[in-house]
C-alpha positions as CSV (number, residue, x, y, z in Angstrom):
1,X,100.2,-110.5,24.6
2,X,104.0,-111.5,25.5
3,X,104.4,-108.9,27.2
4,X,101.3,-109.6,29.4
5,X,102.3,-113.2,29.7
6,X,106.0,-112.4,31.4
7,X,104.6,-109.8,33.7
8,X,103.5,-110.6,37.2
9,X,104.8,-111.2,40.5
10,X,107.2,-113.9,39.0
11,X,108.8,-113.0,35.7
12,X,109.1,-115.3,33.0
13,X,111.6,-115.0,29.6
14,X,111.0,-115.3,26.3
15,X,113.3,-118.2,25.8
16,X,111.3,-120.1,28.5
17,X,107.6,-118.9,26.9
18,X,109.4,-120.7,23.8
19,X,110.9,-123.5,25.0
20,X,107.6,-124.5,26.8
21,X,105.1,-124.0,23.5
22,X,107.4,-126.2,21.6
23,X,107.6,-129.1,24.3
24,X,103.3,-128.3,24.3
25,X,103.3,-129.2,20.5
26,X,105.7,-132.3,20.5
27,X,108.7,-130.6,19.6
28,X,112.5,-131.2,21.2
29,X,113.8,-127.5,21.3
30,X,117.4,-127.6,22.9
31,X,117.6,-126.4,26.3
32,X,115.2,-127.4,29.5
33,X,112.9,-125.0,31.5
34,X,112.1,-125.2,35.5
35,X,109.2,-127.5,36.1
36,X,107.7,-124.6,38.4
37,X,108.4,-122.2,35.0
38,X,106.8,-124.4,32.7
39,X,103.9,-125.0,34.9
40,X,103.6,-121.1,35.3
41,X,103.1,-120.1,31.5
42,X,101.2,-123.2,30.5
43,X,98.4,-123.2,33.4
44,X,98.4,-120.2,34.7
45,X,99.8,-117.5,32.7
46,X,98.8,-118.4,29.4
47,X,95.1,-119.1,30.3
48,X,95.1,-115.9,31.8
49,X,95.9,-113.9,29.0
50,X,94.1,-115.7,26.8
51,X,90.5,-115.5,28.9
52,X,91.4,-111.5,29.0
53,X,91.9,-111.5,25.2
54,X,88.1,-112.9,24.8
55,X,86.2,-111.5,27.9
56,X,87.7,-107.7,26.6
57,X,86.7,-108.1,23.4
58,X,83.5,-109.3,24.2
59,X,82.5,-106.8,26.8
60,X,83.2,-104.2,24.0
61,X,81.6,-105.6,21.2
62,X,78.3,-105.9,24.0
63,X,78.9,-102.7,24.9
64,X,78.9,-101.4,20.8
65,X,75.7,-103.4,20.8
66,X,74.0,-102.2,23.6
67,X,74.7,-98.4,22.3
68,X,73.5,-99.3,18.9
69,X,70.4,-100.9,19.8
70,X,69.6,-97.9,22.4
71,X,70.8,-95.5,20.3
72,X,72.4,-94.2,23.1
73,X,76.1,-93.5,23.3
74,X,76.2,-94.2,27.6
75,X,74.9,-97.5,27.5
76,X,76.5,-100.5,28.9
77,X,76.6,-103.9,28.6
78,X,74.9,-104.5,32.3
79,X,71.9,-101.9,31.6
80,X,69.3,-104.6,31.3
81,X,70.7,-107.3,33.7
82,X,72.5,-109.6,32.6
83,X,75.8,-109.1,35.7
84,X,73.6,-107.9,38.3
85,X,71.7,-111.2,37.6
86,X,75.4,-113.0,37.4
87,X,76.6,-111.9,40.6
88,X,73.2,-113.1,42.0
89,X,73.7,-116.6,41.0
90,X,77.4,-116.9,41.7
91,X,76.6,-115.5,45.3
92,X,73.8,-118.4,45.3
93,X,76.7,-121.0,45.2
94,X,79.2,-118.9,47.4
95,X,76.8,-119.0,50.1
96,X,74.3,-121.9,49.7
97,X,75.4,-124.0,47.2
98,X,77.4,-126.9,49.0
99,X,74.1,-127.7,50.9
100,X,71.3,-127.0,48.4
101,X,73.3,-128.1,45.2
102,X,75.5,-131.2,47.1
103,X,73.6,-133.6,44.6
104,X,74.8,-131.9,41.6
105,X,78.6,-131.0,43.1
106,X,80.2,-134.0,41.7
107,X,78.6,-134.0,38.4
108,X,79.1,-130.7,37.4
109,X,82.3,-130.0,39.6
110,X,83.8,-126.3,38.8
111,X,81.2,-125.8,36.3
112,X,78.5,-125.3,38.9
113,X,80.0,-121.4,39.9
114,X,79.6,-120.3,35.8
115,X,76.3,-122.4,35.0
116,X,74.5,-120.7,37.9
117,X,75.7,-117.5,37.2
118,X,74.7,-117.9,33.4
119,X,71.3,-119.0,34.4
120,X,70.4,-116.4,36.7
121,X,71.9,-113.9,34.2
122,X,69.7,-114.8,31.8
123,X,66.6,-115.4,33.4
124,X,67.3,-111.7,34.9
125,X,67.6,-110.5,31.3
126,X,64.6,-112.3,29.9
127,X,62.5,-110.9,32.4
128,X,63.7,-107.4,31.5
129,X,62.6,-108.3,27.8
130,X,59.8,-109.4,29.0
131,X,58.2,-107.0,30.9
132,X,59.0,-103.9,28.7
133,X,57.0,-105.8,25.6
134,X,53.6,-104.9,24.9
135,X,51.6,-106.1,22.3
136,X,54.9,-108.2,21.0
137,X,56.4,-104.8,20.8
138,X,59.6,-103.9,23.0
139,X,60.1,-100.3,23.8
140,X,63.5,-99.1,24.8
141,X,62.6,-96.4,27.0
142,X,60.7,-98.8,29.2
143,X,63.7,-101.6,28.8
144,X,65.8,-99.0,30.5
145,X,64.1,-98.4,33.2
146,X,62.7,-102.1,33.9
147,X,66.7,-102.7,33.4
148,X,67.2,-100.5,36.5
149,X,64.4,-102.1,38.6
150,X,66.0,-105.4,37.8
151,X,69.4,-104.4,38.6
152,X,68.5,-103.2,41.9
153,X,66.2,-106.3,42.6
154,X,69.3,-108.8,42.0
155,X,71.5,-106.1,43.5
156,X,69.6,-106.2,46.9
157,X,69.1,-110.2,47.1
158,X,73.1,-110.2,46.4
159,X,73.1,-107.8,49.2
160,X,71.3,-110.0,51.7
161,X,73.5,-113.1,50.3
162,X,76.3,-111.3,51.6
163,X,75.0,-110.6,55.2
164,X,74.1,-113.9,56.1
165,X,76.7,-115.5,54.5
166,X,80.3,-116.2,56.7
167,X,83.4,-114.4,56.5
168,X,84.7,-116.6,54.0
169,X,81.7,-116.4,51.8
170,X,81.4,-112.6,52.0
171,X,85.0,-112.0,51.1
172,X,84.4,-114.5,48.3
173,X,81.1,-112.6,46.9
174,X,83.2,-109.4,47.2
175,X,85.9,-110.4,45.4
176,X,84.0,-111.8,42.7
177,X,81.7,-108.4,42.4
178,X,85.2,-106.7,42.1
179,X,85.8,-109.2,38.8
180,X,89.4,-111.2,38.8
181,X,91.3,-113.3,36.1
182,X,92.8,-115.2,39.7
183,X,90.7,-118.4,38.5
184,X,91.5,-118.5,34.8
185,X,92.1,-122.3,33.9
186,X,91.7,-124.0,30.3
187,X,87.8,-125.1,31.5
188,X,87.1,-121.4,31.7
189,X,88.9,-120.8,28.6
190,X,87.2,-123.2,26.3
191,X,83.9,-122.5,27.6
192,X,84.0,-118.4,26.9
193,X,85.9,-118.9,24.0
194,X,82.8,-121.2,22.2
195,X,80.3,-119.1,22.7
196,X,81.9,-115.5,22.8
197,X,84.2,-115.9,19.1
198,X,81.1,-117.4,17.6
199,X,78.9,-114.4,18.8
200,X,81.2,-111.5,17.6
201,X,81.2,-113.2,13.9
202,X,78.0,-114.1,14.0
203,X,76.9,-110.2,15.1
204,X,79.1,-108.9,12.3
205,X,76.1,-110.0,10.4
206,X,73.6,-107.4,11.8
207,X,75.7,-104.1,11.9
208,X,74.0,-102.7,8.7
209,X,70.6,-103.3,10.5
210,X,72.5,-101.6,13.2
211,X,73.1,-98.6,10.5
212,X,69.5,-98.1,9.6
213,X,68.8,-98.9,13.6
214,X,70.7,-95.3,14.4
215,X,68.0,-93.4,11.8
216,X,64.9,-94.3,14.0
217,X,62.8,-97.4,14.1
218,X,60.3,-96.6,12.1
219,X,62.6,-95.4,9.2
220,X,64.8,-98.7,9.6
221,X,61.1,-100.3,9.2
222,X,60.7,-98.1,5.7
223,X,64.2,-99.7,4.8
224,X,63.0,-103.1,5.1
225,X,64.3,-103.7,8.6
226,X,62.3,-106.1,11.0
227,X,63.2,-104.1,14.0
228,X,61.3,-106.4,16.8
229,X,63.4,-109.4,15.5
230,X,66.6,-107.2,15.4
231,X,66.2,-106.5,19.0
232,X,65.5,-110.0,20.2
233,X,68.9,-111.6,18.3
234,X,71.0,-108.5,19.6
235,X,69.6,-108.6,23.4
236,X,70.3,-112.8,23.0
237,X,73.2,-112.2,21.6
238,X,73.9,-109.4,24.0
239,X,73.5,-111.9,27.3
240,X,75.5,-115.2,25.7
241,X,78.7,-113.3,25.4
242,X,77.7,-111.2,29.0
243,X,76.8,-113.7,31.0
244,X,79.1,-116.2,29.9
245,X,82.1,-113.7,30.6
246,X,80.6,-112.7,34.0
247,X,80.0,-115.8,35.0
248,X,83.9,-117.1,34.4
249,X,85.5,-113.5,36.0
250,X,83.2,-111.7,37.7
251,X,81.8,-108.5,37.2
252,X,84.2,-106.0,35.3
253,X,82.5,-102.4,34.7
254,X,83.5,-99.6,32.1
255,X,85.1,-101.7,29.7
256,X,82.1,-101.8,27.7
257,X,80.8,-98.6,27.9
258,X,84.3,-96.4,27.4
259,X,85.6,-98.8,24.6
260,X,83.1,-98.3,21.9
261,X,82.3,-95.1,22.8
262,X,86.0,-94.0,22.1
263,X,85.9,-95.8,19.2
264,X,82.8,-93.8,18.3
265,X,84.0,-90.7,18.5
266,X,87.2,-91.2,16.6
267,X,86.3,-93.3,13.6
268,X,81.8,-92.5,13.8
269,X,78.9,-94.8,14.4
270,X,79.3,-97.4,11.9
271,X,78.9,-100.6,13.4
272,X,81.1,-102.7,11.0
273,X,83.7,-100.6,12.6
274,X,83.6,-100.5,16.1
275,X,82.1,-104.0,16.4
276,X,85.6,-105.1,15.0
277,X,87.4,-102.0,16.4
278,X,85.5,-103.1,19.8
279,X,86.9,-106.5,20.1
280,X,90.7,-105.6,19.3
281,X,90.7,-102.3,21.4
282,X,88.7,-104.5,24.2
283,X,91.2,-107.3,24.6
284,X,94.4,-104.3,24.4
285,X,92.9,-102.7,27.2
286,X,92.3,-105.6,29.5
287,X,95.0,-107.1,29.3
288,X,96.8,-104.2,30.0
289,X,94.3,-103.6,33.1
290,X,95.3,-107.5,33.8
291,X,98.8,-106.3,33.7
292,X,98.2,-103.7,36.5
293,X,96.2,-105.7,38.5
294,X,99.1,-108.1,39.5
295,X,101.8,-106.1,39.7
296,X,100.6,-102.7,41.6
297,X,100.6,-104.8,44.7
298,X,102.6,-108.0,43.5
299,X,102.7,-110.5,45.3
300,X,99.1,-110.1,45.6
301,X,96.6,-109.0,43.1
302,X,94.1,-106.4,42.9
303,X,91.2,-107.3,41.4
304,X,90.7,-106.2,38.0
305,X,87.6,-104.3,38.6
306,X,89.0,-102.1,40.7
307,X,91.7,-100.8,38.1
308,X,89.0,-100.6,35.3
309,X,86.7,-98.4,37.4
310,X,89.3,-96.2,38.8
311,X,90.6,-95.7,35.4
312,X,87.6,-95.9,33.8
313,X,85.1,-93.5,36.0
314,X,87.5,-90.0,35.4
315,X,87.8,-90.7,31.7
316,X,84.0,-91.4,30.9
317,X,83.4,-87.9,33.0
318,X,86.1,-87.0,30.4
319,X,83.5,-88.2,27.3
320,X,80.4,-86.3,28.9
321,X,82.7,-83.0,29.0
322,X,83.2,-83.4,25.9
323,X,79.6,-84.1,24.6
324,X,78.7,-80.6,24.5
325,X,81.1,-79.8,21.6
326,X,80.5,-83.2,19.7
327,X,76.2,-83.0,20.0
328,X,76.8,-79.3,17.9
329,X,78.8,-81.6,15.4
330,X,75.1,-84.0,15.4
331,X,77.1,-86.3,17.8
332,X,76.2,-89.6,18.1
333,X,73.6,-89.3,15.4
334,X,75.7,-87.9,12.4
């Protein structure tokens, strides 16, 4: 996390990381820092990191979930959704939003992108839940594939966003689809970090129900588990910590889907594991990704989705290689 801290296009030392948390807490350590230094690490830099730390761990621990509940190894955390339906509402406000929401502009100021984003991103994901029940019954096979329809359904009106929209609006819709830390201020801190830390501990609670989850529903039913109200929590659950994340960064792909799955095949299935495993591993790795992001083109900064996908796509074609060998081992089910 210092490490991620000093790196970017202008370097800064640990004597001035120190010297600045000390002044931050009402302390008088000896020696002065730079104004433009200070101002670097404590609202820029430090935000930064710190909104990587929570949105990587909670793409993987969305991405554990989203495997567990489909009992499905390839899942990701977008499969029934929640970012397509993200990008849709921030691409609202990119494009329409000083005109249709001027009303609202000064009340809500910054927090207008995010809210709309969350909105749509759950009302996409709802809809999903919605449509695959029957009878009060969700089946995952049909949640799939109304996932899909839904995905392409936001993708398109995201799509038409962007060719009516200006220049400036287009590269701004791109650029968000593509997922940066650029915007990373304390606001967007404090609002991921009370719902996404409350949602990983609070999901630690379910991962035995995950456990008996992985044996089939009806056998987690003989166990005593109440599978329809399993789902519901988890796919909740599942689009706070999404949505939330997307709505502050941008979409961000194949964090969630390589992290527990990596996890998975080193350590096994159990959920108490990789949720945990998940979160720590997650915030490594995008931080790291951060890392790259603003210094393989320093001064400027590729955005982050970019450097996950590129890195991301050759090694999950790695893990389906390799699931020949592990499915005669039971795979994903032993």
């Amino acid at each position: 996390m210092s490490l991620a801290i000093r790196t970017g296009a202008v370097s800064i030392t640990y004597r001035e990381i120190f010297i600045s948390l000390a002044k931050a807490m009402g302390l008088h350590p000896e020696g002065q820092v730079e104004r433009i230094q200070e101002g670097l690490f404590m609202y820029i830099r430090l935000p930064r990191v710190l909104l990587c730390v929570i949105i990587g761990a909670g793409l993987s621990v969305s991405g554990a979930l989203m495997q567990g509940l489909f009992r499905n190894p390839i899942v990701e955390p977008g499969l029934i959704g929640t970012s397509s339906g993200a990008a849709f509402g921030a691409a609202l406000i990119f494009v329409v939003g000083k005109s249709f929401f001027a009303q609202y502009s000064t009340l809500l100021g910054t927090m207008i992108l995010p809210l709309s984003a969350f909105t749509f991103s759950f009302i996409a994901t709802m809809l999903v839940y919605k449509l695959s029940s029957s009878f009060g019954k969700v089946t995952v096979t049909v949640m799939i594939l109304v996932g899909v329809a839904i995905n392409a359904i936001a993708a398109s009106c995201t799509g038409f966003l962007s060719y009516i929209a200006r220049d400036p609006q287009a590269r701004s819709i791109t650029f968000w689809n593509l997922g940066t830390f650029s915007g990373a201020n304390w606001n967007s801190v404090c609002l991921v970090y009370v719902v996404t830390i409350p949602s990983i501990f609070f999901v630690l609670r379910y991962s035995k129900a995950l456990n008996a989850l992985l044996l089939g529903e009806s056998e987690a039913g003989y166990l005593g588990i109440d599978t329809e109200k399993l789902k519901t929590k988890i796919i909740i659950l599942n689009t706070l910590i999404v949505a939330v994340g997307t709505s502050a960064v941008g979409v961000i792909g194949f964090v969630g889907l390589i992290v527990p799955h990596l996890l998975r095949m080193i350590k096994g299935s159990d959920n108490r594991f990789l949720i945990i495993g998940s979160a720590l591993v997650g915030a490594i790795i995008m931080n790291v990704a951060d890392m790259v992001s603003r210094v393989i083109i320093a001064p400027a900064e590729l955005p982050i989705g970019i450097v996950t996908s590129f890195v991301g796509a050759p090694v999950f074609i790695w893990i389906l290689r390799r699931q020949k060998g592990i499915h005669g081992k039971g795979g994903y089910y032993a």
